[in-house]
Each structure stands twice: as C-alpha cells, then as structure tokens.
N, C-alpha and C positions, 0 to 999 in steps of 0.2 A: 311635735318633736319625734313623736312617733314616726309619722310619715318620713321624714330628713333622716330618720336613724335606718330605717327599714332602704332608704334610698344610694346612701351612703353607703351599705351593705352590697349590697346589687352593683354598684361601681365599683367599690373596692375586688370583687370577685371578679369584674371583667377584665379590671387592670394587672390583676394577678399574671406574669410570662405563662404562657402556655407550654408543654416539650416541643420539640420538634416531632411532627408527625411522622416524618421519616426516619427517625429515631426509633420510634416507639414499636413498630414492627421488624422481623428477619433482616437482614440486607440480602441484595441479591449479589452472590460471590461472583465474579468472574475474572480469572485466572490471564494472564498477556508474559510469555515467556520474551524479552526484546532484547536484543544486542546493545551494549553499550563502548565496545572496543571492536576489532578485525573488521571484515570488509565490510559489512554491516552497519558498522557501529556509530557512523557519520549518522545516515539517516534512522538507525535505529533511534537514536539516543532523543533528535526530535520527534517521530512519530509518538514515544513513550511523554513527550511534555505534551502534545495534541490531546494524545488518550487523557491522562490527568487531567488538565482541562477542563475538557468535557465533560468528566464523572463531577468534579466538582460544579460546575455549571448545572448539570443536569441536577443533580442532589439539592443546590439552591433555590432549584422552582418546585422542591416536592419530591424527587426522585423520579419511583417507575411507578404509577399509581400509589403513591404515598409511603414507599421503601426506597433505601438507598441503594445506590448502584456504589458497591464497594468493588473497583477496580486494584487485584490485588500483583501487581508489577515486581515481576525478577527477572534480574540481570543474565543475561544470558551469554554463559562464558564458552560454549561448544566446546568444555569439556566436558565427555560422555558421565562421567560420576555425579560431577555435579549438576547436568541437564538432570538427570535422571532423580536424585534427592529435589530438585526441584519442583519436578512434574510428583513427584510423590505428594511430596506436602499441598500442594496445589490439590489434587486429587481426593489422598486419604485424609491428612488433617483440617484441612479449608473446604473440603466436600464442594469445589465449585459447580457451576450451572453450566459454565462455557468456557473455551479456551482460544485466547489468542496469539499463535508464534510467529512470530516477524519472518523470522529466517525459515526458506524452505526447507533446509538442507537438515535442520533441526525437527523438522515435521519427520522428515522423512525417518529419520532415529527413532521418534516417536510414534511410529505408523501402527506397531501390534499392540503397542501401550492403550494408546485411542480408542482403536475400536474393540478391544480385550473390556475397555470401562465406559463403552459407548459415550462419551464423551463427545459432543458435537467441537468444533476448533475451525476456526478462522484461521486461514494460512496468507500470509503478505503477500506472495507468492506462488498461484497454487497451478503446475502443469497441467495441460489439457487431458492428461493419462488419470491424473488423480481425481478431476473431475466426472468421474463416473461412480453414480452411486450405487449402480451393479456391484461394483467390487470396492469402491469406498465410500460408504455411505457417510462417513461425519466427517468429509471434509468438507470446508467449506473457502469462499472467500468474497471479499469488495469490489475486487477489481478484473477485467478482464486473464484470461489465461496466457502467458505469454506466446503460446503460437497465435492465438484469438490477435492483439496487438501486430508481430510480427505479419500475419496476413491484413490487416488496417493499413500496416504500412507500405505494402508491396502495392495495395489498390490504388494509394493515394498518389505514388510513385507513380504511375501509367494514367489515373485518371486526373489528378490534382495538383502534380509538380509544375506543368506549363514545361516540361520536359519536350522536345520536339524528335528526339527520336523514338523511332517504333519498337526499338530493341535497346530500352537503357540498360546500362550493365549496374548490376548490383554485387557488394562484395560485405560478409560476414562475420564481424569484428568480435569475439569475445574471450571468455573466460573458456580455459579448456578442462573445464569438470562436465560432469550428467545433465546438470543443470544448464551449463552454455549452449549442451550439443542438444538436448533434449525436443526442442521444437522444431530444430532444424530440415528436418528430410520433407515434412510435410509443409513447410512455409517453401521451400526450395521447388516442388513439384507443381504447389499450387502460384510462385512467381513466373513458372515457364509457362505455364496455362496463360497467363497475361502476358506474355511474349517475352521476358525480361531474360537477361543473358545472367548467368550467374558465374562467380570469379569463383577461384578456389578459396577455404575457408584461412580466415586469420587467425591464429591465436596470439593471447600476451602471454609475457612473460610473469612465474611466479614472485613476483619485486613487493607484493603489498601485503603478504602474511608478514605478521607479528615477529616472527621466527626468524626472518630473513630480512631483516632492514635495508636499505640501501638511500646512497646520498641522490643529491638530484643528479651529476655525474652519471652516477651509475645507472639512474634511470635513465635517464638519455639513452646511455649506450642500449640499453637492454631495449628502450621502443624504436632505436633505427633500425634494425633488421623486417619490424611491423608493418612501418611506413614505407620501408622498401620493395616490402611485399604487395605492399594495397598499389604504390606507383608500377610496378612491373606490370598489374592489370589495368592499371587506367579505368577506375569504374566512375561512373556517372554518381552514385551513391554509396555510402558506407555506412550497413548499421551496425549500431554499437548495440552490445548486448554486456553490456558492464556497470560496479557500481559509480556514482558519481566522480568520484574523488580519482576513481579508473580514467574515465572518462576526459578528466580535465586535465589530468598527463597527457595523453594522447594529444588532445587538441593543443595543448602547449607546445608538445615540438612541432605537430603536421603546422602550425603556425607558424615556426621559424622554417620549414623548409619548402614553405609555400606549393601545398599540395593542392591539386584541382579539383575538387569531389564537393559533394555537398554531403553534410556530416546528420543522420539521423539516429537518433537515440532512443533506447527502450524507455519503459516506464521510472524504472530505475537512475536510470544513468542522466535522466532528463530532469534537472531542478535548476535553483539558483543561483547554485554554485557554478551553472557553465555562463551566468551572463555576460561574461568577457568576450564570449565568441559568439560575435555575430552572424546570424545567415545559420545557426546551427538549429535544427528540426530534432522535435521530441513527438512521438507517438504517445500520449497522457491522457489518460481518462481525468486524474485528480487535478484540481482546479487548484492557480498559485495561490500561495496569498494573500489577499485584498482583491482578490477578483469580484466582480462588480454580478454575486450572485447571492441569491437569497437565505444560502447558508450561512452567509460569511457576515452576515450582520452577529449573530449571537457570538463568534469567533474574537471578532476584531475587538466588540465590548469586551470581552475578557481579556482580550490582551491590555487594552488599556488599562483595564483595573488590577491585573493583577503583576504584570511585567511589558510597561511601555516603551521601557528600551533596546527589547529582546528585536532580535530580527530572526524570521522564521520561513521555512524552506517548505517546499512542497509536502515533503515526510508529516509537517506540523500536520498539515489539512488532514494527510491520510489518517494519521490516529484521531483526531476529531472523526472524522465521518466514520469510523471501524466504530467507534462510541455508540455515535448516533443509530446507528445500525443494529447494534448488539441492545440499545435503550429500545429501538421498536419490535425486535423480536422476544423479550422479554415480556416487554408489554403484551403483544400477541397470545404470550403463553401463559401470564396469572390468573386468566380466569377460573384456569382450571383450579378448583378444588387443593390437588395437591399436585406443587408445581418440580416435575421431574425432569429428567435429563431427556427423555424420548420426548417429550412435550415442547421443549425447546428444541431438539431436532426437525416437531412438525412445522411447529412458527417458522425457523427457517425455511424449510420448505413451501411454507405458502405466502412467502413473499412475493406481491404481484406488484409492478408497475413503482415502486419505493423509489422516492425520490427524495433523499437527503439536502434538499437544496440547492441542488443544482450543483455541491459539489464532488460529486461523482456520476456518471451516468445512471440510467434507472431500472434497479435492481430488480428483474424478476429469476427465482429459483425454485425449482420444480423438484417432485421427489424421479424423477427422467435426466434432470440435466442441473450438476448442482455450479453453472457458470454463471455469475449473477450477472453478467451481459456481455455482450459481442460489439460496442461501439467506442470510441474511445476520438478524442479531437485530436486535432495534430496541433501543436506550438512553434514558435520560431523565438530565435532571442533576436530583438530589435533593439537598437540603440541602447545597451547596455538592460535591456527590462526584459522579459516571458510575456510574448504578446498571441491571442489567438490568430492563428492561421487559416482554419478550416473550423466548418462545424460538426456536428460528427458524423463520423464513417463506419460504416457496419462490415464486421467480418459475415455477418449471417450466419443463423442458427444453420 
C-alpha cells in the first residue's frame, strides 16, 4: 500500500499543469509604430497582422530562449503629437529593446529621438542615405534600400527583359515628396552607364491623402495629364515608385487607353492587389504568399488555424519575416548577462548570411554597411496570379 501511495504521489505531481516557461521570465518588449489609414495604410494594416502572427507563433514554441516576444503595436496616425506620445510610451514607459516603423517618412520625424535614446529601429523603408552607420548608426532594415532595387531593375531592364534595343527608354513614375525623388539621380546615372535613355520625370497627382477625397471621375481626370506625359515619351518601361493602391489607379486607366510600355513596379507598389494586370513587372525581394519556400510552411499553418478565410497580400509575409528577424537578433543578444539596447544594436550588426526562409533574401549587416542586402527577384503577374520571373539580381555592394 505503501509502495501504490508513494506511486500515486509521484503521478499525481507530474500531472500537476506546469506555468508556461515563457511566462515565468521578462518578456522581450519590442515596440512596431504601423499605419493603419493614408497611404500606408492598405499595406500597413496587413504587415501589422503578419508581425502578430509571428509573435504569437513564435511565443507557442517557447518564445526567444524561453521568454516571450511581446510585440507591442500602435497605430500610426502621422499626426506629429500623437507619433510622438507614442514613441514616448514605447520608449519611456514600455522601456522597449527594439523598434519597428513601417512608414519612412515617420522615421524620419523620429530621427533625433532614436538616436538621442539609442534605440536600434527597423524602418519598412530605409534610403540608401540612412543607411550609413557613420552618421546613422541605429537604423536598420529587411529589405533592400530603394535605390539598391531601383538599380536591380535598371540591370534587369538591359540584361533580362529580352528587350532587343540597345538603348531602351526608361521613364520615372512617382510620388513627388523627398521620398519619391530621393533615389533618383544616382539610379538615373547609373541606368545611362547601361546605355538606357531616360524620359523626363512623372509625377501624380495629390488625389490619395485623407484631406482631399476624390470620386473615380475625378481620378480619371487627375491621371490623364500622367498618362499623357509617359505617351509623349514613348518609353520602353515605366517604373512605378508608388503605393499599391497608387498603383492600380494608374494601371486602370493606362488600361483603358491602351498604353504601350511595360509597367515595373517597386517593392511597394508591387503586391496582389495589381493581379488584374497582366505582363506587369515587380522588383520584390519579399516572397507572395504560399510561395513554395521553406519559410512559408510555419506562415500558412497559422493561417489555417488561426484565420482560414483571410486572404493575405505580400505586406502579410513582410511583417512575418521583420518578426523572424527581430526573434533571431534577440536571440543573438541574451546571452549576455544583462540584455541592453547596445547589445541588440551588436546582434544586428553581426548578422551574417540569415536566411529567414527563403522569404526574403539573405540578410548580412555590418557595423560598415547597415543594408541587409543588395539582391532582390523580379515578379510578373501571370494569368491573374504573382509568378517568379527571374532569380535574383544583385545591385552589388
């Protein structure tokens, strides 16, 4: 009896629930400022269900060595007051580790903030200019710089299109802020280096702030003077440096006025939503998806289980793998004793050869050069779907 009671004790204590491990120690804070309205806010709004995702995903297998990754998400309204109460709390009362802001342009508000609190920050977005850790050392990002892409696509253009003239004409479609024009002179210098003719620049029209509604009518009118301008050059190419939703206006009327060009798109501008238009070219490091890569198995499980009737856009992948990303440079940095903000700045920086699965190119970042790569594939939309085109192309360091 002895023995059966002494037994029965021993069970009874194994079947006892245990806490959650990840529970029982700190979480690890990190902060993600993302747009959920203005131009942004289409893809913001999926990128922000990717990033959740992921934090929960990750947290179900244990976390980041046995701590939770608490992903702590604010809406990001680019009003200056409330950007700023928000990077505060983030900051002073949340005492995060890491920060992620979708919107450049939001970065850029927050530029003396950042590094005033060394704060290392992941930007959606991050110019080739920012990318020097000379003069900005905690910025960071995922994805190629938009001149890095814009030169991808100039090469692919002369080496990769099956384009048969020696001097195709390229012509420059975007947004006319700092941002649109920002890449431009040195992607323009180094397309003449490859022989390519370049047209004068396009801008749109302001029709997609908040501020300023407009019917479809009125968009119409407002993109024919656009279209008028890219037909006056007659270019071989036209890239787009816009957001999606930019994007699919454009090609909705150049559709009805049956324009001749073949339509390339930034990272940006390039997702699901253009799948109506066929033959239309994306410059994309980020993988659609269900793309048939090895990241996308842990992705697509969670969609099923958690939202199997969602349909999700490129943006989704990108906040998944900004996740996964942010989960291995953490991990990088707990060994230390006591885990700081400079110690996560190092982890980022000795990111060597990281390969998120395949869905993003592979991430090396130097305390020299903080671009986490220079290669990026090209896409085409085929029969209404995002099919690969090419495999990838290197801007070169």
């Amino acid at each position: 009896m002895k023995k059966l009671s002494l037994f029965l004790s021993i069970l009874f204590f194994f079947l006892i629930p245990l806490p959650d491990l990840c529970l029982s120690q700190p979480s690890l804070k990190v902060g993600a400022l993302v747009p959920f309205t203005g131009r942004w806010g289409d893809s913001g709004k999926e990128s922000a269900k990717g990033m959740l995702d992921a934090g929960k995903w990750i947290n179900q297998r244990g976390g980041v060595f046995g701590r939770k990754l608490e992903i702590l998400l604010i809406d990001d309204t680019s009003q200056v007051a409330e950007t700023m109460a928000a990077y505060r709390k983030l900051n002073e009362s949340d005492q995060i580790l890491l920060l992620d802001i979708y919107s450049t342009e939001t970065a850029l508000s927050l530029l003396p903030h950042i590094h005033y609190d060394r704060l290392s920050t992941l930007v959606g977005s991050l110019p080739s200019v920012l990318a020097k850790p000379s003069k900005y050392p905690y910025l960071f990002s995922i994805t190629p710089t938009p001149l890095d892409l814009a030169k991808i696509a100039m090469k692919f253009i002369v080496e990769k299109s099956g384009i048969k003239s020696k001097n195709p004409k390229v012509t420059f479609l975007g947004f006319p802020d700092h941002l649109g024009r920002d890449f431009l002179d040195e992607t323009k210098a180094y397309a003449k280096e490859l022989g390519i003719q370049i047209g004068p620049d396009v801008w749109i029209p302001d029709f997609f702030q908040p501020a300023k509604p407009s019917s479809p009518e009125e968009i119409e009118k407002l993109i024919a003077p656009v279209l008028s301008a890219i037909n006056q050059h007659g270019p071989d190419f036209v890239y787009l440096s816009l957001t999606s939703r930019e994007a699919s206006s454009i090609l909705t009327e150049a559709k009805k006025t049956g324009i001749k060009t073949t339509w390339i798109c930034n990272v940006k501008a390039f997702d699901e939503n253009l799948s109506a238009f066929d033959g239309v070219l994306g410059v994309q490091p980020i993988s659609p998806f269900g793309e048939d890569v090895p990241g996308m198995a842990g992705m697509k499980e969670a969609h099923q289980r958690w939202h199997p009737y969602d349909s999700h856009t490129l943006s989704y992948v990108e906040g998944w793998a900004t996740v996964q990303v942010i989960a291995e440079v953490l991990g990088k940095a707990l060994p230390e004793q006591r885990l700081s903000r400079e110690r996560v700045k190092s982890s980022l920086e000795e990111l060597k050869d990281f390969v998120p699965g395949g869905l993003i190119p592979p991430i090396t970042i130097s305390t020299n050069d903080h671009r986490p790569s220079v290669e990026s594939r090209i896409f085409v939309v085929k029969g209404g779907k995002i099919t690969r085109h090419t495999e990838f192309i290197s801007a070169g360091r």
